[in-house]
C-alpha positions in Angstrom: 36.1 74.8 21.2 32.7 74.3 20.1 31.4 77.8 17.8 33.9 79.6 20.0 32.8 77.8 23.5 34.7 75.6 25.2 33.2 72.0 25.3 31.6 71.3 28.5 33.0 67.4 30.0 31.2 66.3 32.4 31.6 63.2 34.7 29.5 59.6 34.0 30.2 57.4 37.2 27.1 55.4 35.9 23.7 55.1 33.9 21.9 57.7 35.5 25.0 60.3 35.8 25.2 60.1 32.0 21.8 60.7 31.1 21.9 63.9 33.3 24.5 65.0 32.2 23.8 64.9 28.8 20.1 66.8 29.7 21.7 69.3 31.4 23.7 70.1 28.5 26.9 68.1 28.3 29.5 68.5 25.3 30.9 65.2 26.2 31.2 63.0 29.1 33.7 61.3 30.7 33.8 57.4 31.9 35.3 54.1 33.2 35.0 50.6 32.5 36.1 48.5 35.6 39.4 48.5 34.8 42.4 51.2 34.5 40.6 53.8 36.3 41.4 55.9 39.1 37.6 56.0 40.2 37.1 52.2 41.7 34.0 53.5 44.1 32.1 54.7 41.3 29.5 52.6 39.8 31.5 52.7 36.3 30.3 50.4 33.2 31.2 47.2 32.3 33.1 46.6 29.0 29.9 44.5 27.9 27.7 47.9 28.3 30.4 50.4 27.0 29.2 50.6 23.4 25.4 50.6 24.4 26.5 53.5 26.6 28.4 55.2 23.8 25.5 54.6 21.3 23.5 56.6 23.7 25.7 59.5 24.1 26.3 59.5 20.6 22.5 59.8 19.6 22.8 63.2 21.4 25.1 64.2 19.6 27.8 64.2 22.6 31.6 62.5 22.8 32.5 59.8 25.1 35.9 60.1 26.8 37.1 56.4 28.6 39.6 57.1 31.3 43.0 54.7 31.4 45.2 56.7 33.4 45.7 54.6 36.5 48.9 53.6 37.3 50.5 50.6 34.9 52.5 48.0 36.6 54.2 45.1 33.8 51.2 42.7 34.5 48.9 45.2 32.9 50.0 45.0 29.4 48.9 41.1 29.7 45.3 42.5 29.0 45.7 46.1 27.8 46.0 45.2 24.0 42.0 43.4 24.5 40.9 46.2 26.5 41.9 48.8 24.2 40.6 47.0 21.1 37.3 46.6 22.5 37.3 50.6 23.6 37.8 50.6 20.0 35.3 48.9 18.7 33.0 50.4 20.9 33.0 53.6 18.9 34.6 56.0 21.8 36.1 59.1 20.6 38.9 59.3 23.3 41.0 57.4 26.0 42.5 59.4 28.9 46.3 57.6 29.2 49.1 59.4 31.7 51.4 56.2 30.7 53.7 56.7 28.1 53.9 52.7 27.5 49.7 52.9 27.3 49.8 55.4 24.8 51.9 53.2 22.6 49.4 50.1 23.2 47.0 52.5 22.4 47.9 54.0 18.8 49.1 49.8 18.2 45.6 48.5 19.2 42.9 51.3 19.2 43.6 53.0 16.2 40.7 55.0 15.5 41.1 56.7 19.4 42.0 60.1 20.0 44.3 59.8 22.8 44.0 62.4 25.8 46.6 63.4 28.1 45.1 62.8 31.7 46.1 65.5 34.3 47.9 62.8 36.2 50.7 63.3 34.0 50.9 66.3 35.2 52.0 68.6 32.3 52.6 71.6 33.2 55.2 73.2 30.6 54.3 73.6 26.6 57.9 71.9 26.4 55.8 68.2 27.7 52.8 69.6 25.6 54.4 68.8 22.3 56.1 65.9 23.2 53.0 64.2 23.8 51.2 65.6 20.8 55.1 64.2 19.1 54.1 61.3 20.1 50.5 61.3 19.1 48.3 62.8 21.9 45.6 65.6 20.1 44.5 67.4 23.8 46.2 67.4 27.4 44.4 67.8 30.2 46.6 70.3 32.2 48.1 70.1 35.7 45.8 71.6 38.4 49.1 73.3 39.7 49.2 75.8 36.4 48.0 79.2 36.4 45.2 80.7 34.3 48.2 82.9 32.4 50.8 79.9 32.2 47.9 78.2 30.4 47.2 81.2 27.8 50.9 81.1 27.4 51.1 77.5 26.4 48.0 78.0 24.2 49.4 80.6 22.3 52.9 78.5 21.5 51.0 74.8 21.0 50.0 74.1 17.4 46.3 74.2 17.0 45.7 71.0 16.6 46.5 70.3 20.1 43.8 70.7 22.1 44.0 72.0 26.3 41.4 70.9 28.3 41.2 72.0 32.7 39.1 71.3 35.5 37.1 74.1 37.0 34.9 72.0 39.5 35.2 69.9 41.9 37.7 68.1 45.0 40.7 69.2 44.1 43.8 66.9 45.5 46.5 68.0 47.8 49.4 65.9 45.9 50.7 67.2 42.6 48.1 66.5 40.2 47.1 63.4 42.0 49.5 61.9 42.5 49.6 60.5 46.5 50.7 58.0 48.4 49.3 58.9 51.8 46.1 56.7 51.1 48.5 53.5 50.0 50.8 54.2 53.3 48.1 54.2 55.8 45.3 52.0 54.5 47.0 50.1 52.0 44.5 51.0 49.3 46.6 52.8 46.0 45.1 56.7 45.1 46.8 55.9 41.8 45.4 52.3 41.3 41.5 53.9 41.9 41.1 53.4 45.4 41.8 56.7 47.5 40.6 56.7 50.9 40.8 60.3 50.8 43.2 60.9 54.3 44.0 64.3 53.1 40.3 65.1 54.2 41.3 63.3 58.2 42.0 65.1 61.1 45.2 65.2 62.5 47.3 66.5 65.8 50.4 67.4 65.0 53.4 66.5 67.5 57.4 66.8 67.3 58.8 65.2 70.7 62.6 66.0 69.8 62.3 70.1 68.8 61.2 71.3 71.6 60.6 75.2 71.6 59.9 74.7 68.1 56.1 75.7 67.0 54.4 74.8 64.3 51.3 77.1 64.3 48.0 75.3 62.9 44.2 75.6 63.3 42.9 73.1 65.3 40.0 71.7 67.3 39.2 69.6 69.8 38.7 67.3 67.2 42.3 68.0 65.6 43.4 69.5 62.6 42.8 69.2 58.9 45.9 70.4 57.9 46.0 68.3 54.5 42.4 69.6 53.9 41.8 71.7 49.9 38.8 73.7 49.4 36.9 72.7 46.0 37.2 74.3 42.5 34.7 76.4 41.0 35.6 78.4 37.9 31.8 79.5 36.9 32.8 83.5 37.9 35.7 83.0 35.2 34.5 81.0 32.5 34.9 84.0 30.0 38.7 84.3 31.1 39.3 80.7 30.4 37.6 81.3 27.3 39.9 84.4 26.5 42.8 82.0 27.5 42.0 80.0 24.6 40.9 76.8 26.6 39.1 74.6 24.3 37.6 72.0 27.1 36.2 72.8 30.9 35.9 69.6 32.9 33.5 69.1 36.0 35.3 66.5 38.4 32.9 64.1 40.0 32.6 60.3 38.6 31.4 60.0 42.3 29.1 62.2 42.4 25.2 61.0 42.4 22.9 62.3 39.5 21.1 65.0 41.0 25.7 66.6 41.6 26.0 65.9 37.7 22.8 67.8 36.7 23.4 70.4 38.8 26.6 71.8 38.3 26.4 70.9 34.4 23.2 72.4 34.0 25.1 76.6 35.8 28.3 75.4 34.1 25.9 74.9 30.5 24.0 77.9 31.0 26.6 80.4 31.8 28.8 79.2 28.7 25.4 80.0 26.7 25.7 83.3 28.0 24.0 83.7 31.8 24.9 85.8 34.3 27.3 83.7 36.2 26.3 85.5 39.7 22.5 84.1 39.5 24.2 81.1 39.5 26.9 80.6 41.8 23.5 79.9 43.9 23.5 76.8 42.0 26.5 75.5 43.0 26.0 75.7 46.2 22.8 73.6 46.4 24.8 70.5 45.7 27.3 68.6 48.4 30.7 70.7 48.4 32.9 71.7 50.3 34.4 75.7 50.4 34.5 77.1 47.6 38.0 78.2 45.7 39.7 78.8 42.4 42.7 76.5 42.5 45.9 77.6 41.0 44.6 79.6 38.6 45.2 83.4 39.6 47.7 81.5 42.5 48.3 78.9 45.8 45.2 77.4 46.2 44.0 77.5 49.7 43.2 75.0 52.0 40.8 74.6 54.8 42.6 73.3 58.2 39.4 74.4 60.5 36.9 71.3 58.9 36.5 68.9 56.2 32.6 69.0 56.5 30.6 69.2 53.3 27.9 71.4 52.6 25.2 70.2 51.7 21.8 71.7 51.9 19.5 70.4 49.6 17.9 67.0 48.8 17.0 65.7 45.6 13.0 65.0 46.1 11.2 64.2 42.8 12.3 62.8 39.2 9.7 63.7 37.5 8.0 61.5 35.1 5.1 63.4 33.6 2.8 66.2 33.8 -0.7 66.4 32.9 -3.0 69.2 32.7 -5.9 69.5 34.8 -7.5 72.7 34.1 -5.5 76.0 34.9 -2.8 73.9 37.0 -1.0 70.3 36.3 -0.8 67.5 38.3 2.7 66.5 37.9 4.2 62.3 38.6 7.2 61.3 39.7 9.8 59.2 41.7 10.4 60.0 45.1 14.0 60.6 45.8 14.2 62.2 49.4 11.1 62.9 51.5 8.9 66.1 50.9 5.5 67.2 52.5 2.2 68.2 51.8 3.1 72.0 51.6 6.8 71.7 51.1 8.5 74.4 49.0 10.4 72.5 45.8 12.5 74.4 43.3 12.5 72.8 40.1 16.0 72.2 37.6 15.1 72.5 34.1 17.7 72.4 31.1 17.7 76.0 30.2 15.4 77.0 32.1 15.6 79.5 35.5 15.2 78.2 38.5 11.4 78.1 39.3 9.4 76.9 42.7 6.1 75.8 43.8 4.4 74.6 46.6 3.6 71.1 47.0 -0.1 70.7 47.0 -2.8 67.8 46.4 0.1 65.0 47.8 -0.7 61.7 46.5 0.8 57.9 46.5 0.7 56.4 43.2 0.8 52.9 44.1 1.9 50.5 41.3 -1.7 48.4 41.8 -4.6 50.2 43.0 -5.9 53.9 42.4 -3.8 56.8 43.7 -4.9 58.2 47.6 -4.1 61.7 49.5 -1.4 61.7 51.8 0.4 64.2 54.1 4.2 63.1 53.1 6.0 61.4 50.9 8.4 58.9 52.0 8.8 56.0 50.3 12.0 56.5 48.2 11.4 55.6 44.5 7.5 55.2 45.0 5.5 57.1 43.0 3.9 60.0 43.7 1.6 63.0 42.2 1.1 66.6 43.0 -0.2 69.7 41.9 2.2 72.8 40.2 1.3 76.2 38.6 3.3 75.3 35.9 4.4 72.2 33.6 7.4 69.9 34.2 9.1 67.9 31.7 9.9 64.1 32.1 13.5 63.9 34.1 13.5 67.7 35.5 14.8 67.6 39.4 12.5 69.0 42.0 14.8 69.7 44.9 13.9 70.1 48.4 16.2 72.4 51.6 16.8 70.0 54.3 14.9 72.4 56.4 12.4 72.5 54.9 9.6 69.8 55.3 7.8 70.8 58.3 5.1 73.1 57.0 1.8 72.3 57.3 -0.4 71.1 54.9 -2.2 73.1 52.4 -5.3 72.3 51.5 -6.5 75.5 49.3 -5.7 75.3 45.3 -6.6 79.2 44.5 -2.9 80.3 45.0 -2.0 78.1 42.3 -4.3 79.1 39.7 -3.8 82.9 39.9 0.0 82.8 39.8 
């Protein structure tokens, strides 16, 4: 708990994922090196750039978890003990471990680590609890199968200095806490060695040649059924129940996700924990890639959804904004082009603590990096540079976001709307 708030731990797949989600209001973040991990297809950080990366976070005042969880087979412990020294010396505040032998090579060789109990351990009873806090563990990271009132429970019999931490966002797995082999059997590529290939999400016909007269009733397509398929996590509505529960961490799964995922969801998450009206937004949350929307285990089965594993997504990041400067009664605000936007384009603009806000894109220039700045009708060159003109200031790294249907309106050329709002 942080003054009677749950830290907020958010996902760091890379650079720019941690310096969003330490704008948008992160307690702490999680992260990988390229080892031990159980998230190979994120861009992680290499053990050379972990303590430049914790430096960082520290400066901000916010904690940096390192994830070890992934499963350990005998050769591991050949290059554990380095690994975890160096984690060490790095200045990280916690490792992530669901191996009982890596929690031993990590009190033996990364002393100064609190050590986290990752989900894939899947503790579920207060019984495991406080044999890993025995055995030196300060927080555990609770099965996704628990319920929100099996988790009060185990709060209220856990000593206090054993911390709980649970997801509330995010993919949630259809194996128990992780832990699958479906991925390994059909593609050869381990879900508990990093490298999940996600065939939970596939579509599938399902046939039994030998009972005949026997059905097995699913929802199916032409295309077949996703009968393996759960919807994603999101807790915002209940935050104040989890909170009640005595949670003392909230995790937003994603190391992933892309930048403009981390800033979004950390930025609702932040702002309803500072007290926000969760229902303004839930619209948040549904900006960003996802899939349907459910609440896990926590008030009982979590659902899946057998008729598509399609993600929603319908918005584009468009702008990272780099500066505005003020010309007159409006600004002309710079930045980086992440998706294309128009001349005329409605943008809605993601602040850190701010409400949503929008303008219309007006005065659309290309900021080339030689040569003086000219009108055009679209941007779409990704990462060029380009100007336009807003009611209102942005500050350097806000997220101007775009709806993919929007884009097709014409230009507008006349300013006066902008100076009397």
């Amino acid at each position: 708990m942080i003054n009677g708030k749950p830290e907020l731990l958010a996902p760091a797949g890379g650079w720019e994922q941690l310096e969003y989600a330490i704008r948008f209001g992160a307690d702490a973040v999680y992260l990988a090196t390229d080892r031990f991990n159980l998230r190979q297809r994120a861009s992680n950080f290499s053990l050379e750039e972990l303590p430049r990366a914790v430096e960082y976070a520290h400066s901000h005042g916010v904690a940096v978890h390192v994830t070890c969880n992934a499963q350990m087979h005998e050769a591991d412990f050949e290059d554990l003990p380095r690994y975890l020294r160096a984690i060490d010396a790095a200045g990280v505040d916690a490792v992530l471990v669901s191996d009982l032998g890596a929690l031993r090579c990590v009190r033996e060789h990364a002393p100064r680590v609190q050590i986290h109990v990752s989900t894939q351990a899947s503790v579920s009873n207060t019984a495991s609890a406080l044999t890993w806090h025995e055995l030196g563990a300060s927080r555990v990271v609770c099965a996704r199968e628990m319920s929100l009132e099996d988790i009060a429970q185990m709060r209220r019999l856990l000593p206090e200095s054993m911390e709980i931490e649970v997801f509330v966002h995010g993919a949630m797995c259809m194996a128990i806490s992780g832990r699958c082999l479906i991925s390994d059997y059909l593609t050869g590529r381990s879900a508990t060695n990093g490298h999940c290939t996600q065939p939970c999400r596939w579509s599938y016909t399902l046939e039994e040649e030998k009972r005949p007269g026997v059905h097995f009733p699913i929802e199916e397509d032409d295309r077949g059924s996703y009968i393996l398929n759960a919807k994603d996590m999101n807790m915002l509505s209940y935050l104040d129940k989890l909170t009640e529960a005595g949670v003392d961490s909230i995790k937003i799964e994603g190391r992933n996700k892309k930048a403009f995922y981390v800033a979004t969801v950390v930025n609702a998450y932040r702002q309803v924990l500072d007290g926000a009206d969760p229902a303004v937004f839930q619209h948040e949350l549904e900006t960003v890639s996802h899939r349907p929307y459910g609440t896990g285990f926590f008030f009982g089965p979590a659902h899946q959804t057998p008729e598509t594993d399609a993600y929603v997504r319908p918005y584009d990041w468009a702008v990272e904004v780099l500066s505005s400067e003020e010309e007159g009664d409006i600004w002309r605000v710079t930045g980086i082009c992440r998706n294309r936007f128009w001349e005329g384009s409605e943008l809605e603009v993601l602040a850190p603590g701010e409400p949503v806000r929008t303008l219309r894109v007006q005065g659309l220039m290309h900021v080339p990096e030689s040569g003086d700045a000219y009108l055009v009708d679209v941007a779409n060159r990704a990462m060029d540079t380009y100007s336009f003109l807003s009611p209102f200031p942005l500050g350097k790294a806000d997220i101007a976001r775009i709806g993919r249907t929007e884009g097709t309106s014409k230009p507008v050329s006349d300013t006066s709307a902008l100076k009397s709002e």
